[in-house]
C-alpha positions as CSV (number, residue, x, y, z in Angstrom):
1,X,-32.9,40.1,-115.1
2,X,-35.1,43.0,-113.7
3,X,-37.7,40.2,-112.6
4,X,-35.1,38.5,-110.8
5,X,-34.6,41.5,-108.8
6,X,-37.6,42.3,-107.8
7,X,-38.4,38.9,-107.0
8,X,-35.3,38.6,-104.9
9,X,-36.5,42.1,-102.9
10,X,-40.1,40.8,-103.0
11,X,-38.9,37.9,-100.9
12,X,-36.3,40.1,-98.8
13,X,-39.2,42.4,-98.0
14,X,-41.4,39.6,-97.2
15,X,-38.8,38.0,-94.8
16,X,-38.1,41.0,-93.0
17,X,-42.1,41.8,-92.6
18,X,-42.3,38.2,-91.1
19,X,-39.4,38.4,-89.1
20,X,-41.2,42.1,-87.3
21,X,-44.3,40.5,-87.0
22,X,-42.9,37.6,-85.1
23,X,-40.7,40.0,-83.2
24,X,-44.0,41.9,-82.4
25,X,-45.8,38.9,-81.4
26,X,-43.5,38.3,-78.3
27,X,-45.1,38.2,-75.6
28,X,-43.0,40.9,-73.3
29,X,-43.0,41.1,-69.1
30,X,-41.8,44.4,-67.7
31,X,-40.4,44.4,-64.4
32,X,-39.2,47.9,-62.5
33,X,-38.9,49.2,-58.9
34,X,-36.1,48.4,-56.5
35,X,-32.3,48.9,-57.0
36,X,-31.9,46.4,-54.2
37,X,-33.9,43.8,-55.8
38,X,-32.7,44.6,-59.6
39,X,-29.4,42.1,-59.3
40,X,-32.0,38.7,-58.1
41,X,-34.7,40.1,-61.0
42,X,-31.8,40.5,-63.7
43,X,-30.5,37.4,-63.2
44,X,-33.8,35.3,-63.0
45,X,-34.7,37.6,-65.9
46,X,-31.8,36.1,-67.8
47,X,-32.3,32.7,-67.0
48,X,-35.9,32.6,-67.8
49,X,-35.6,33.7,-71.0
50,X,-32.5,31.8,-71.7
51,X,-35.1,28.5,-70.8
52,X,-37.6,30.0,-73.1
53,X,-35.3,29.8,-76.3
54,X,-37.0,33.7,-77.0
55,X,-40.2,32.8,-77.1
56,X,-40.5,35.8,-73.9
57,X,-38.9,38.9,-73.5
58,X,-38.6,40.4,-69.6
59,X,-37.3,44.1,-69.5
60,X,-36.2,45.0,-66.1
61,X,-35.4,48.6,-65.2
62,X,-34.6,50.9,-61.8
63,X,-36.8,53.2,-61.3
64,X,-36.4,52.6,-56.8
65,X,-39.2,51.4,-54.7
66,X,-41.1,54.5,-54.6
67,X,-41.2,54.8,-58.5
68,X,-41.4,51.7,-59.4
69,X,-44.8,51.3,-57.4
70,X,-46.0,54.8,-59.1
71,X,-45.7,52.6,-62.3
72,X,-47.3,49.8,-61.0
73,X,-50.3,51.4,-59.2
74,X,-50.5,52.8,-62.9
75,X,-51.0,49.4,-64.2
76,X,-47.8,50.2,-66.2
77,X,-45.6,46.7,-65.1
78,X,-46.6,43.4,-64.3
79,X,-44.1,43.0,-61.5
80,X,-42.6,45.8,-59.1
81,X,-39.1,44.9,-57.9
82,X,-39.5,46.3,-53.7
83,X,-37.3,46.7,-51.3
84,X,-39.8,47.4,-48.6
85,X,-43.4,46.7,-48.1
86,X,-46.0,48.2,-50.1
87,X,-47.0,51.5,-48.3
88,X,-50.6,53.2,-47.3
89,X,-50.6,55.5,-49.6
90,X,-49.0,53.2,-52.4
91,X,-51.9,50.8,-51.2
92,X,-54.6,53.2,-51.8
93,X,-53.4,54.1,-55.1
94,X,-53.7,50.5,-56.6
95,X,-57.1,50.5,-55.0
96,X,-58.2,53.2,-56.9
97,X,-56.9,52.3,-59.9
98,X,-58.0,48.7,-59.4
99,X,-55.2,47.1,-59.2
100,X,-54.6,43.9,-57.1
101,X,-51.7,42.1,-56.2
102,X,-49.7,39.2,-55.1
103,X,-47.3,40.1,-52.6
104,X,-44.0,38.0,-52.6
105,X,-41.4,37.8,-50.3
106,X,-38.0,36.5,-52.2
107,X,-34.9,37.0,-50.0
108,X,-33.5,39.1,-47.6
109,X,-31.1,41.9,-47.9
110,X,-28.6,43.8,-45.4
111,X,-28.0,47.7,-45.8
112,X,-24.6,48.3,-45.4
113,X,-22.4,51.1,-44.2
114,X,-19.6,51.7,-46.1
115,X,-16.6,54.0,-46.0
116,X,-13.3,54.7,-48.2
117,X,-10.9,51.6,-47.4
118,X,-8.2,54.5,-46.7
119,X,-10.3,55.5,-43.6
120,X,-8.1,54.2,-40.6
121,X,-10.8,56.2,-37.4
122,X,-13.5,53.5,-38.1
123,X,-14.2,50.2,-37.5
124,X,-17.7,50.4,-35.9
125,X,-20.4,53.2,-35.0
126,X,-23.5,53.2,-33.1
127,X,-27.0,53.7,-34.3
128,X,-27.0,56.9,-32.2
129,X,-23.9,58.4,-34.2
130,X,-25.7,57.7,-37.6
131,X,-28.5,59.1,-36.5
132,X,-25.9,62.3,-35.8
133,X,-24.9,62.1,-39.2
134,X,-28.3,61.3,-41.4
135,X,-31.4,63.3,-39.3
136,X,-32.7,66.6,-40.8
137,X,-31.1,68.7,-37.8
138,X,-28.0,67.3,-39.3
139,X,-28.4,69.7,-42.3
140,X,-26.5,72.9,-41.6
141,X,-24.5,71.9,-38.6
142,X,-23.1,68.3,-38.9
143,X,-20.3,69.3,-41.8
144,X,-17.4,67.7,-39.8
145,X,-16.5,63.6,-38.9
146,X,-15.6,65.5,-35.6
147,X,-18.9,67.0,-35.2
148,X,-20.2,63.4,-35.0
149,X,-17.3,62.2,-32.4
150,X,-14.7,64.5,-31.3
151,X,-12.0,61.8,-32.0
152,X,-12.6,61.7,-35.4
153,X,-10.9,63.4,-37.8
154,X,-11.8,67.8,-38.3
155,X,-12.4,67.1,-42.1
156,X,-15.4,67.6,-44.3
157,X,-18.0,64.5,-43.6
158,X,-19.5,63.5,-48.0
159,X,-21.9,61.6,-48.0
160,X,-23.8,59.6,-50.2
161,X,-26.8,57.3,-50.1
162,X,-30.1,56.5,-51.2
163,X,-32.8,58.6,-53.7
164,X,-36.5,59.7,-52.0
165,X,-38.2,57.3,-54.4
166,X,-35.3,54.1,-53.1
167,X,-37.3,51.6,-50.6
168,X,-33.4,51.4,-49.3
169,X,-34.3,55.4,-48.3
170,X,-37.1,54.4,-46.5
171,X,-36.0,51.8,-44.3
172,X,-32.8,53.2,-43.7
173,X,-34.3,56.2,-42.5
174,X,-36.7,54.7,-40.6
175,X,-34.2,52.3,-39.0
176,X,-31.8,55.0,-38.1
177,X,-33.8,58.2,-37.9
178,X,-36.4,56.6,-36.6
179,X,-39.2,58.1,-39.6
180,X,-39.3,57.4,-42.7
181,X,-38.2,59.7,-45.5
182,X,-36.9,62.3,-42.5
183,X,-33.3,62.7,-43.6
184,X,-31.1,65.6,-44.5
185,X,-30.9,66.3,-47.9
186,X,-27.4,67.9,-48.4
187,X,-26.3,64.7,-49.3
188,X,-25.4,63.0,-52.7
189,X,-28.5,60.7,-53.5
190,X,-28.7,58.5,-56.4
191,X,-31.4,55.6,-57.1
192,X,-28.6,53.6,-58.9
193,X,-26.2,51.9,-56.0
194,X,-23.2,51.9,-58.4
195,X,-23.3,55.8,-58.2
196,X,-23.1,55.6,-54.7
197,X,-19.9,52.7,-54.5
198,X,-18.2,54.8,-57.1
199,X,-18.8,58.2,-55.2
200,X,-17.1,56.0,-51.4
201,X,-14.9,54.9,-53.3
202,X,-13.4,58.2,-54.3
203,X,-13.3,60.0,-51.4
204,X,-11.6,59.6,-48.3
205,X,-13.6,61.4,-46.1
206,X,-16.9,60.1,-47.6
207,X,-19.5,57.7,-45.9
208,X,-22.6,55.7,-47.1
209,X,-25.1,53.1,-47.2
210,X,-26.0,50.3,-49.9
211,X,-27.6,46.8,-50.1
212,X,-25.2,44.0,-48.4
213,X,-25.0,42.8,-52.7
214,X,-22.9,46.2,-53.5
215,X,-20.4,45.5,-51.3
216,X,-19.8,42.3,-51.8
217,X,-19.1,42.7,-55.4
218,X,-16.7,46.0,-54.5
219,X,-15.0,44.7,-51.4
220,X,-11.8,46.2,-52.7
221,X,-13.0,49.6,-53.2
222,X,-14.9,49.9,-49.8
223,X,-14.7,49.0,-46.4
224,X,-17.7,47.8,-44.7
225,X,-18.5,49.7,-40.7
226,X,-20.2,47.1,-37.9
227,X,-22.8,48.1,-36.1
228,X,-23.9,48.7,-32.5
229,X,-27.6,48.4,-32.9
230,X,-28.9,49.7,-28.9
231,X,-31.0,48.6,-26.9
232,X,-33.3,47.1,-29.0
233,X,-30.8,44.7,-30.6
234,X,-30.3,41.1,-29.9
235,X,-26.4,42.5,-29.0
236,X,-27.2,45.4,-27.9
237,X,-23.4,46.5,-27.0
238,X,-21.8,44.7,-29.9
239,X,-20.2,45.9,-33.0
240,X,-22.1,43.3,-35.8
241,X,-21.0,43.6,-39.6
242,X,-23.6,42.5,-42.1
243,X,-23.4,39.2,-43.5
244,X,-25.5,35.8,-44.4
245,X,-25.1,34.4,-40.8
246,X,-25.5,37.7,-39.4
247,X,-28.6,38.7,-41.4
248,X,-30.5,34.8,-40.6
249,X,-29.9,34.8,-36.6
250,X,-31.4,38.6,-36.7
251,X,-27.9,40.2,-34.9
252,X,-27.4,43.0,-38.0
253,X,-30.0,44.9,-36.0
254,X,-31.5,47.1,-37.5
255,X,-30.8,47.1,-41.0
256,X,-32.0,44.0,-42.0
257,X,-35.3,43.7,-44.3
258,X,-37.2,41.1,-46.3
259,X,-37.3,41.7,-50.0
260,X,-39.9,41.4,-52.3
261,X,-41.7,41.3,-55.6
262,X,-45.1,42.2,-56.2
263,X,-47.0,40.6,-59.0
264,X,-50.4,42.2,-60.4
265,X,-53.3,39.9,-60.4
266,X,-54.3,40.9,-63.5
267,X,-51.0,40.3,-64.9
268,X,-50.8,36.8,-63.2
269,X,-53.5,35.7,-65.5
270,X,-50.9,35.6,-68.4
271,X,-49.3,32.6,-68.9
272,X,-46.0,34.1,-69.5
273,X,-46.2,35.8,-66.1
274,X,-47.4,33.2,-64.1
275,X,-44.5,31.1,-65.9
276,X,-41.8,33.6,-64.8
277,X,-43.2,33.8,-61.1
278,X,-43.2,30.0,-61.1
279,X,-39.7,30.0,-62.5
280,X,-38.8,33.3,-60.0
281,X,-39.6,31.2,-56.7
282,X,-38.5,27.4,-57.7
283,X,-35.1,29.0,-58.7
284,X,-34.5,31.7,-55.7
285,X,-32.7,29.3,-53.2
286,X,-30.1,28.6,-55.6
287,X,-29.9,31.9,-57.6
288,X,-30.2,34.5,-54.6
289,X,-27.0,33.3,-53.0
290,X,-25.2,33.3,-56.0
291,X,-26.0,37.6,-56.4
292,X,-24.7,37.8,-52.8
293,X,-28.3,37.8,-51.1
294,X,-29.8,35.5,-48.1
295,X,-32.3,33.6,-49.3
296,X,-35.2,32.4,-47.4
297,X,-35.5,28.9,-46.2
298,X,-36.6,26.2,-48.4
299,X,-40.0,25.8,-47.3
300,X,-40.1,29.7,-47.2
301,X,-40.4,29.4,-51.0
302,X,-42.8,26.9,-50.5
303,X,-45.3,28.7,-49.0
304,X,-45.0,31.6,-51.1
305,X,-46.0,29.3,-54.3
306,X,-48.9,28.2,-52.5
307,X,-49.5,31.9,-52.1
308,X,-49.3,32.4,-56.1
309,X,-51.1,28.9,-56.4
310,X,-54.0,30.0,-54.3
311,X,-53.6,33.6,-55.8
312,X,-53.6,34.9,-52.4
313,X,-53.8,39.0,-53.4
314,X,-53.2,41.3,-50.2
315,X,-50.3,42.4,-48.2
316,X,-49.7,41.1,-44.5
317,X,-47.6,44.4,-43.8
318,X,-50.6,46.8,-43.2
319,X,-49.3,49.6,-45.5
320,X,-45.9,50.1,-43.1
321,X,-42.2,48.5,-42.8
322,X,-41.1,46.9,-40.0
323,X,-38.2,47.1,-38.5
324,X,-35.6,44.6,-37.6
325,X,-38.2,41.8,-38.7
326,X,-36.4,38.4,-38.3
327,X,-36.6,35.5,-40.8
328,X,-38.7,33.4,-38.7
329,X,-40.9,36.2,-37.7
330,X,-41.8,36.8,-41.8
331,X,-42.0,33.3,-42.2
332,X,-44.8,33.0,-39.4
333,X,-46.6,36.1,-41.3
334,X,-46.7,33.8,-44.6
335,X,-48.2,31.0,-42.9
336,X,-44.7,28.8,-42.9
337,X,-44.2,28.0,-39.9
């Protein structure tokens, strides 16, 4: 009886050691950066494992733009999740760390300006009243929606938006403000978008901004604002909301932005990765649409996998964002058109 037992936890041991070593064998991709990007990622993420019956694991995580590039100039992740172009000094940290990279361009993404679906003064505002509400000077002395427009109501302006380390930051700033990472900071920031619909959502007298995707999937909690982009705009007097037709034809002016992920040479040279990237690209014309992004045109993609093909390392940014950069224009960059 006793050596029954200890066969039986002899072969219970020995099945559980097996089963961690196979566990441990696993080959695992981690992907981190971008908020923005995060809902594309997940859901490729999914499906790619899902296709691979287990034999891959992909961890995805939000760490924003900014962090998630700390990480990867770290050699920490294989692929960066980035809602902006890789930056100068983000450039010249790979560099000394020796890292390379493949820099992919995956969809495009509206930020949008939201408000409390309660508030009845807004429909529209101008790129000159954000800038009102959002530049440092703000701090201090814009506290009111009437400070910003004297029609607008005498109440207490909340508002909530983007982290430092969010490429969303970044570009919004820079679209709006006209610098990057020049904002006020008495403002709620999170990296995590949901924190920012939820926070809206709640408050009457509370504006803020989040990726087009957000606010698709909470239309009934916010209420999205059009915008009169200026003189720079292809309508420069009209009030344009954010949308796919909007965001392809250029007239969401100026928060539209390509999206991207960036994929470390190094890491390309796994088989699992170079798998996943493979997978990423031939499934983003059917999958980005479906998670409420605008995807790139067919032979968009194309190029790009001649880019990972041809392991084409480099960025065609030169360390900055650009702003207002149509789909046509990016495509030209990539060598698609």
């Amino acid at each position: 009886m006793l050596t029954n037992l200890v066969a039986a936890l002899s072969l219970i041991v020995g099945v559980s050691v097996s089963l961690s070593v196979a566990q441990a064998q696993v080959p695992v991709i981690k992907i981190d950066g971008s908020s923005t990007v995060f809902p594309i990622t997940e859901a490729m993420a999914e499906e790619f494992q899902t296709a691979q019956r287990g034999k891959v694991r992909v961890t995805v995580g939000i760490s924003g733009t900014g962090g998630g590039f700390k990480k990867f100039c770290r050699g920490e992740i294989d692929v960066q999740d980035a809602s902006r172009p890789i930056q100068t000094s983000e450039l010249e940290a790979c560099r000394k760390a020796g890292i390379k990279f493949l820099e992919l361009p995956i969809a495009y993404d509206a930020t949008a300006v939201v408000v409390n679906p309660k508030n009845t003064w807004i429909k529209s505002m101008t790129v000159a009243e954000l800038k009102k509400m959002w530049e440092p000077a703000a701090q201090g002395k814009v506290g009111k929606w009437s400070d910003v427009n004297p029609a607008w109501p005498k109440e207490n302006l909340k508002l909530y938006g983007a982290g430092s380390d969010s490429g969303t930051f970044d570009y919004f700033t820079e679209a709006i403000v006209g610098k990057s990472k020049s904002s006020r900071g008495d403002y709620t920031a999170s990296e995590d978008d949901n924190t920012l619909v939820t926070g809206v959502s709640n408050d009457l007298y509370a504006l803020g901004y989040v990726p087009l995707a957000y606010y698709e999937e909470n239309r009934a909690k916010l209420k999205v604002v059009a915008i009169v982009g200026g003189d720079k705009a292809p309508k420069k007097n009209e009030a344009v909301l954010p949308g796919r037709e909007t965001v392809e034809n250029g007239t969401y002016f100026p928060l539209s932005r390509p999206i991207f992920i960036y994929v470390s040479e190094k890491s390309m040279a796994k088989a699992e990765v170079k798998d996943f990237v493979n997978f990423y690209l031939s499934k983003s014309f059917e999958i980005v649409p479906q998670v409420k992004y605008v995807p790139l045109p067919a032979k968009a993609y194309d190029a790009v996998k001649e880019h990972v093909k041809k392991n084409k390392v480099g960025t065609v940014f030169g360390g900055h964002s650009e702003i207002g950069l149509k789909i046509e224009e990016l495509m030209k960059r990539e060598g698609s058109l």
